[in-house]
C-alpha positions as CSV (number, residue, x, y, z in Angstrom):
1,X,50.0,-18.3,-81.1
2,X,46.7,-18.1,-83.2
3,X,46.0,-14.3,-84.4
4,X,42.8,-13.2,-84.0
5,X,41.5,-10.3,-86.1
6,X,39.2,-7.8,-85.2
7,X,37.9,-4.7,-87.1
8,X,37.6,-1.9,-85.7
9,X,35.5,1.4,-86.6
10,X,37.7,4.5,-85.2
11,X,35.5,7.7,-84.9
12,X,38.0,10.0,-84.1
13,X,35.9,13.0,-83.0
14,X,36.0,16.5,-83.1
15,X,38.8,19.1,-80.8
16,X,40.6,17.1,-78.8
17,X,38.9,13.7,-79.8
18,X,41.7,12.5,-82.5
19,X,44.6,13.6,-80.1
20,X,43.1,11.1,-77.4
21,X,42.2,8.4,-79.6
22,X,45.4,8.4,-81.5
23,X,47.1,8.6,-78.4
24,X,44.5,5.4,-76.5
25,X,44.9,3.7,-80.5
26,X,48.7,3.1,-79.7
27,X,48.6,2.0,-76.4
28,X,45.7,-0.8,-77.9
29,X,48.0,-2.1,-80.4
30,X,50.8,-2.6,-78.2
31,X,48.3,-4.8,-75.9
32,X,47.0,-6.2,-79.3
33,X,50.6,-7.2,-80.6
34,X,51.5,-8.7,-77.7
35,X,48.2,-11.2,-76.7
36,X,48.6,-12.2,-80.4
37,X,45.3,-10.4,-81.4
38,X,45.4,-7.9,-84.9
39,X,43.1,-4.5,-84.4
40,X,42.0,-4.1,-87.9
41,X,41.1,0.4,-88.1
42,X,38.9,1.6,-90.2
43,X,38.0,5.2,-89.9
44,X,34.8,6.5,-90.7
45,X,33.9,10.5,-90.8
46,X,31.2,11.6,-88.2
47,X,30.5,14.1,-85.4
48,X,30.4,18.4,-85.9
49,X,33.4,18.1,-88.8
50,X,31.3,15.5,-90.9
51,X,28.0,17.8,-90.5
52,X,29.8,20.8,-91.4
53,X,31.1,19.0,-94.6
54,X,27.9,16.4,-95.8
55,X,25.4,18.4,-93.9
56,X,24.8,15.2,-92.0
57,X,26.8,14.2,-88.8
58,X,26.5,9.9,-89.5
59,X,25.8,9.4,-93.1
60,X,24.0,6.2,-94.0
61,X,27.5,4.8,-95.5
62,X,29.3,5.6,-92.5
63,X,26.7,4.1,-89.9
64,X,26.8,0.8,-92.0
65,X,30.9,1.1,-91.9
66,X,30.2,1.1,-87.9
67,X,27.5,-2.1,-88.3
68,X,30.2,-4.1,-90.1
69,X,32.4,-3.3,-87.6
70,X,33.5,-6.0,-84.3
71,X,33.2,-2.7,-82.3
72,X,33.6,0.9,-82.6
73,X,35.9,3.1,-81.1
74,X,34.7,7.0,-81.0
75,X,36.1,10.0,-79.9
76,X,33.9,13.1,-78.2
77,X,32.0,14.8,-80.9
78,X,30.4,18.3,-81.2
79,X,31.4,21.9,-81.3
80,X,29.5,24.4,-79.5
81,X,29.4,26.6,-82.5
82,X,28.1,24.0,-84.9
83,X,24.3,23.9,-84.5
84,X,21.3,22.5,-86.3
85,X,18.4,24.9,-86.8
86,X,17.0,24.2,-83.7
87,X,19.6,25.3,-81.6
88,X,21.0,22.0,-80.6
89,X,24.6,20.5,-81.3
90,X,25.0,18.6,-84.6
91,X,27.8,16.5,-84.0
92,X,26.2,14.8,-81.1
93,X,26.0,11.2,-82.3
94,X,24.5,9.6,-78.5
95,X,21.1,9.5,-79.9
96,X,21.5,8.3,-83.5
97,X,23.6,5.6,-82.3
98,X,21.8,4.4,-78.7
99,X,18.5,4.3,-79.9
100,X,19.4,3.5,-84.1
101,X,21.9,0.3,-83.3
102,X,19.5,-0.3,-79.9
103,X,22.5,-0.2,-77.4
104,X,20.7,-0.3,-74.5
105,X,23.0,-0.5,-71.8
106,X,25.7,2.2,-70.9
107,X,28.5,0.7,-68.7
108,X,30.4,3.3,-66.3
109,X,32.9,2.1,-64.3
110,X,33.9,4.7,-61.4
111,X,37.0,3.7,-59.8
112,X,39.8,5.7,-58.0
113,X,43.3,5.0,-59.2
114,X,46.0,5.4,-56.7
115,X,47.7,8.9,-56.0
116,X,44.8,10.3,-57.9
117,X,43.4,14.2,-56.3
118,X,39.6,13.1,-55.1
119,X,37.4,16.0,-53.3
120,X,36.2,12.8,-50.5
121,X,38.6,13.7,-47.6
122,X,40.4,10.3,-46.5
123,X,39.4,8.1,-49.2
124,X,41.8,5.4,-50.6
125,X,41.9,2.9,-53.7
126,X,39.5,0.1,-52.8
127,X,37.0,2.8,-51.2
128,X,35.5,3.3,-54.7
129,X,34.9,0.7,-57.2
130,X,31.8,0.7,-58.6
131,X,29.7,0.7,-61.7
132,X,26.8,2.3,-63.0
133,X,24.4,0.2,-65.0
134,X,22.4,2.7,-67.0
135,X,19.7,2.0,-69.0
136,X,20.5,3.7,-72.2
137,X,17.4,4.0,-75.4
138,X,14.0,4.7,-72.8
139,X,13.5,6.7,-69.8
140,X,12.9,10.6,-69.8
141,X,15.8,10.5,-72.5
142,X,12.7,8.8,-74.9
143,X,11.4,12.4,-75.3
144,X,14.5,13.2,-77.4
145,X,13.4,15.6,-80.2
146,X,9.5,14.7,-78.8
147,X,8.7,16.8,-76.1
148,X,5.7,19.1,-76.3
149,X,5.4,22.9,-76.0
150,X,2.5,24.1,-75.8
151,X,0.9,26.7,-77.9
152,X,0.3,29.6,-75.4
153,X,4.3,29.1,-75.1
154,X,4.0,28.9,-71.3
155,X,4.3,25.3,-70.5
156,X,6.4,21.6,-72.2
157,X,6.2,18.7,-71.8
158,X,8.6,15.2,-72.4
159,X,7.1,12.0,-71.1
160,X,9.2,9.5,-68.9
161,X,8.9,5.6,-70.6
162,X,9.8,3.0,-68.8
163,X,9.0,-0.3,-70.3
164,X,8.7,-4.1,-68.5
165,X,11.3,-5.6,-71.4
166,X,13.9,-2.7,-71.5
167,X,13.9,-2.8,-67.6
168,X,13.7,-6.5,-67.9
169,X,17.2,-6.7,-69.5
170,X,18.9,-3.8,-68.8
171,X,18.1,-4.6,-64.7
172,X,19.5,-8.8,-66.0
173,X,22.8,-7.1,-67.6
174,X,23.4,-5.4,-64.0
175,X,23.1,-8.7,-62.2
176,X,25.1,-10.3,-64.5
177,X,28.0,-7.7,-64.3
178,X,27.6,-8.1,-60.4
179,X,28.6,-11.6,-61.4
180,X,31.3,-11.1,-63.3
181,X,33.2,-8.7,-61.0
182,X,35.2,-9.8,-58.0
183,X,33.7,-7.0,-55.7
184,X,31.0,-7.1,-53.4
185,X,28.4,-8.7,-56.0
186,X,25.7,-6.1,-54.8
187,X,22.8,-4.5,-57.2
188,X,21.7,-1.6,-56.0
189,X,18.4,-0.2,-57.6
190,X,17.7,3.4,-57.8
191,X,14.6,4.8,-58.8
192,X,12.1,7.5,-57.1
193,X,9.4,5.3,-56.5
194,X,8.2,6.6,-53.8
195,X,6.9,9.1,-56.0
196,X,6.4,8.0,-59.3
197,X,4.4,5.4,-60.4
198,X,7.3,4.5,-63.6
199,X,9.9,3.6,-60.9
200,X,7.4,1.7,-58.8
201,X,7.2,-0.3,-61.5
202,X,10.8,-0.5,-62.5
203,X,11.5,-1.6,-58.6
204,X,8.8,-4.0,-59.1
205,X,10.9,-5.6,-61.9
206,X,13.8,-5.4,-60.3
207,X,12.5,-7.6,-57.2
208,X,11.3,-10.2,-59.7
209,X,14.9,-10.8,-61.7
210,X,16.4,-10.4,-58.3
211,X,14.8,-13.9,-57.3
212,X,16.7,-15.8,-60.2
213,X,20.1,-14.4,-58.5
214,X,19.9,-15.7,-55.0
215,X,23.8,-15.2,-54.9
216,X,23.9,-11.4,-55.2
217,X,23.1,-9.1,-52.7
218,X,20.1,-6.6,-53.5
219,X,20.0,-2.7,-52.5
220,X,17.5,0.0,-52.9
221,X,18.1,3.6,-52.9
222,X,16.0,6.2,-54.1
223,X,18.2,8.9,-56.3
224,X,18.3,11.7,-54.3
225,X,19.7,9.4,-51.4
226,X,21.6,7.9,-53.8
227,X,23.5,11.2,-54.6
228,X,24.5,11.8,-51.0
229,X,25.9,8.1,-50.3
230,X,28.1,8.1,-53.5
231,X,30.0,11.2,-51.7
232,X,29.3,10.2,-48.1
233,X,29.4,6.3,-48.6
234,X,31.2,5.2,-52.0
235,X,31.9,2.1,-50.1
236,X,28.5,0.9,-50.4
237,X,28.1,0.5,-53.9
238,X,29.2,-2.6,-56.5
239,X,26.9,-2.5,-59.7
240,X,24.3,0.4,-59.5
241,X,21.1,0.2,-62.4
242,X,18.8,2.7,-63.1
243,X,16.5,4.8,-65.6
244,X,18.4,6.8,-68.4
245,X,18.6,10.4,-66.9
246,X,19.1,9.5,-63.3
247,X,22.4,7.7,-64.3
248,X,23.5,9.9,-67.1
249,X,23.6,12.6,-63.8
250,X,24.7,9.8,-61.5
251,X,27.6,8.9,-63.2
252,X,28.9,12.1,-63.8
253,X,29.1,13.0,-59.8
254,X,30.8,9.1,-59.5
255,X,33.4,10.6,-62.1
256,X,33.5,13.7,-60.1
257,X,35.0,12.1,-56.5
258,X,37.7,10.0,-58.5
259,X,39.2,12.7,-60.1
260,X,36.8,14.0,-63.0
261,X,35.3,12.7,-66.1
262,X,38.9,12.4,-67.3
263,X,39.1,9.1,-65.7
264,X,36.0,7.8,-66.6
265,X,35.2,5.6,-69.9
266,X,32.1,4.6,-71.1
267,X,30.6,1.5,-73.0
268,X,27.6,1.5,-75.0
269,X,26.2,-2.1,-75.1
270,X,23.5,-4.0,-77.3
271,X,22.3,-7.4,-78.9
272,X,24.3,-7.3,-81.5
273,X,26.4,-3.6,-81.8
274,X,28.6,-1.7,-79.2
275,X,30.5,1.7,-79.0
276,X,33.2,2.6,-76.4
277,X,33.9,6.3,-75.6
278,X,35.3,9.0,-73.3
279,X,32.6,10.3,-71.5
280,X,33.4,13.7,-71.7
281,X,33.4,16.6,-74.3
282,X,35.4,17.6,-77.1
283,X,37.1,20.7,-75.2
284,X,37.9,22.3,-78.4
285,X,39.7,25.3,-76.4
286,X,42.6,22.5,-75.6
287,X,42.5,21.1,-78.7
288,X,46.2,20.8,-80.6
289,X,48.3,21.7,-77.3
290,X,49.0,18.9,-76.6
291,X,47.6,18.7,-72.8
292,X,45.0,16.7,-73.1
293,X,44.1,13.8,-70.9
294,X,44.0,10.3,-73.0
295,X,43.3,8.6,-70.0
296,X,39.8,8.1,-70.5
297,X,39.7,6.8,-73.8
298,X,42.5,4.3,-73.1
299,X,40.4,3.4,-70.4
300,X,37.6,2.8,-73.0
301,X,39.9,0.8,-74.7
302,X,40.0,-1.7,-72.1
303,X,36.2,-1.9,-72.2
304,X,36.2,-2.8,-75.3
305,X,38.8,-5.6,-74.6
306,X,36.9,-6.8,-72.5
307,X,33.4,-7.3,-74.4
308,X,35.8,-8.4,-77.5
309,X,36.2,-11.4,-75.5
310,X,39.9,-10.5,-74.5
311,X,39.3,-10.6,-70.7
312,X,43.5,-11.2,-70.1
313,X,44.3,-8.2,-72.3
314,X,41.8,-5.9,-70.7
315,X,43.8,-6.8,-67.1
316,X,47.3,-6.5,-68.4
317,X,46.3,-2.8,-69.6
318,X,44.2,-2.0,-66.5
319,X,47.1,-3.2,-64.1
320,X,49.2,-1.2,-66.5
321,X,47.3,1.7,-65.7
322,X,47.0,1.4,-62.2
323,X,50.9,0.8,-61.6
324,X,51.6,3.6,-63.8
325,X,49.5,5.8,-61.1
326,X,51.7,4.3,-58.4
327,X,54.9,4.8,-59.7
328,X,53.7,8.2,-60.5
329,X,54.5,8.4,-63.7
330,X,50.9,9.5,-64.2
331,X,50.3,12.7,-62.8
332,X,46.9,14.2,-62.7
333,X,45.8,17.9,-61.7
334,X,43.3,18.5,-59.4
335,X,40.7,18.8,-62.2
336,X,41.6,15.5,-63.8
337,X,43.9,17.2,-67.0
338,X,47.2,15.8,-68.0
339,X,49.9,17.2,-65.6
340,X,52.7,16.8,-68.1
341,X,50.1,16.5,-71.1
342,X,49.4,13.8,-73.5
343,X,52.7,11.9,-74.6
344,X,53.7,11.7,-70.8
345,X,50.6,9.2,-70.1
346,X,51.0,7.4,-73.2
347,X,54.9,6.5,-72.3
348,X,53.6,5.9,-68.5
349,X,51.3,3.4,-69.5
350,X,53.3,1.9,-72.7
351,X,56.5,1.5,-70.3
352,X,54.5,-0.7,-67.9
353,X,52.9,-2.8,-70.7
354,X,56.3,-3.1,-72.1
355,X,57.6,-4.4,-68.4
356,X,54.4,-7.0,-68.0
């Protein structure tokens, strides 16, 4: 069996971030180990910790550490009580990473897992399988840190870009992940363009790549319809695209009727870098009791399978996953924690890797 090597740059985070990367860190190797492939794990210090020690929460040496890297591997960073002057959180590392290494597309699969608590009434696996597309380094989220207050203190302002070449690619990467999945092959396109001149022109866009695809379906939703139909019609949905903000909220109700954020793993994707996460905080209040839910950053794991071009080992641990749900081995509260905390989902999903 050839060996392939890969390095890896492990962020492990701040509260409960190193418990649930450890934790996702060992069911990766044992996938590794046994499709022949060798995880090479490098750490590198970032997040609230690293700004509370270097005054800076990526240093230049630890963002080329990442650059060198095959892929990096992060857990949730920041601490509510570790601030930069302006009030916001310093160990926040989205933006110096998005818009620094140009990752322009954030993958979010939603996906409910059997025996898993969902707030939708009489939905089943299969009902919701879907994935959000989201443009990631323009949008409103281009404001970042440039918005404008204005002197008399009774009025701001942040400015909405949306450009022809970032919707040009990130709207190709959707149709392209339609492709690759074995769902419905749908794009849907959500925008507010019956409003705002940005989104007419991001729908325009999307009508023109939409030609070069004749075998995928198209859609078109505007986002507060959009909202309703992922709770009153999940079914409808395959590969979703759309502008920054509307599917950094988008998402997060998709995570919501599958069982919470604790499911949910998220892929930051560009040209030449990528970063796969856990989309949600670091919890610090359930940090070190052992509780916590790892599921979501083993899910990221798989992600990042998958864009290592490992497509075989990225099944075997989703299919390890999903028939550690069945057998119930997994248990998950209502609002997505760790039933029997963090070890007990690591041995559910290492004992079904260990039967495939």
């Amino acid at each position: 069996m050839t060996i392939k090597r890969y390095t890896i740059a492990v962020i492990l985070g701040d509260g409960i971030g190193p418990e649930i990367v450890q934790a996702a860190l060992s069911i990766l190797q044992q996938v590794a180990t046994s499709a022949g492939l060798t995880l090479e794990l490098t750490e590198v210090e970032a997040g609230a910790a690293a700004y509370q020690k270097y005054g800076d929460n990526l240093s230049v040496e630890a963002l080329e550490t990442c650059k060198q890297a095959d892929a990096i591997f992060k857990g949730p960073t920041g601490l509510p009580h570790v601030r930069l002057p302006d009030g916001t959180e310093a160990g926040v590392l989205g933006g110096r990473f998005r818009n620094g290494l140009d990752l322009y597309v954030n993958l979010r699969p939603i996906k409910l897992y059997p025996n898993v608590p969902t707030a939708l009434a009489n939905r089943q696996p299969g009902d919701i399988d879907w994935v959000m597309v989201r443009e990631n380094t323009e949008g409103l989220y281009a404001s970042r840190g440039n918005g404008i207050v204005a002197t008399s203190g009774q009025a701001a302002t942040d400015t909405l870009m949306i450009t022809r070449v970032g919707s040009e690619r990130i709207i190709r990467y959707a149709f392209e992940e339609a492709r690759r999945r074995n769902g419905k092959k749908r794009v849907t396109c959500v925008d507010k363009s019956n409003v705002l001149r940005s989104f007419a022109f991001f729908r325009q866009i999307f009508k023109e790549i939409a030609v070069e695809y004749p075998d995928i379906e198209t859609d078109f939703i505007y986002v507060d319809a959009a909202a309703q139909a992922i709770v009153l019609e999940p079914e409808r949905f395959d590969v979703m695209v759309t502008e920054n903000m509307f599917g950094d909220i988008l998402s997060d109700l998709g995570g919501a009727t599958i069982g919470g954020v604790g499911v949910c793993a998220g892929a930051n994707i560009g040209q030449n870098y990528a970063y796969f996460e856990p989309i949600h905080g670091s919890a610090p209040g359930l940090a070190g009791k052992g509780i916590a839910n790892p599921l979501s950053a083993i899910l990221a794991g798989r992600l990042m399978l998958d864009y290592l071009g490992q497509p075989e080992a990225a099944a075997r641990l989703e299919q390890a996953i999903e028939q550690a749900f069945i057998a119930k081995t997994i248990v998950l509260r209502p609002d997505g924690s760790a039933e029997k905390g963090t070890q007990a989902i690591v041995e559910a999903v290492s004992h079904q890797l260990s039967k495939a």
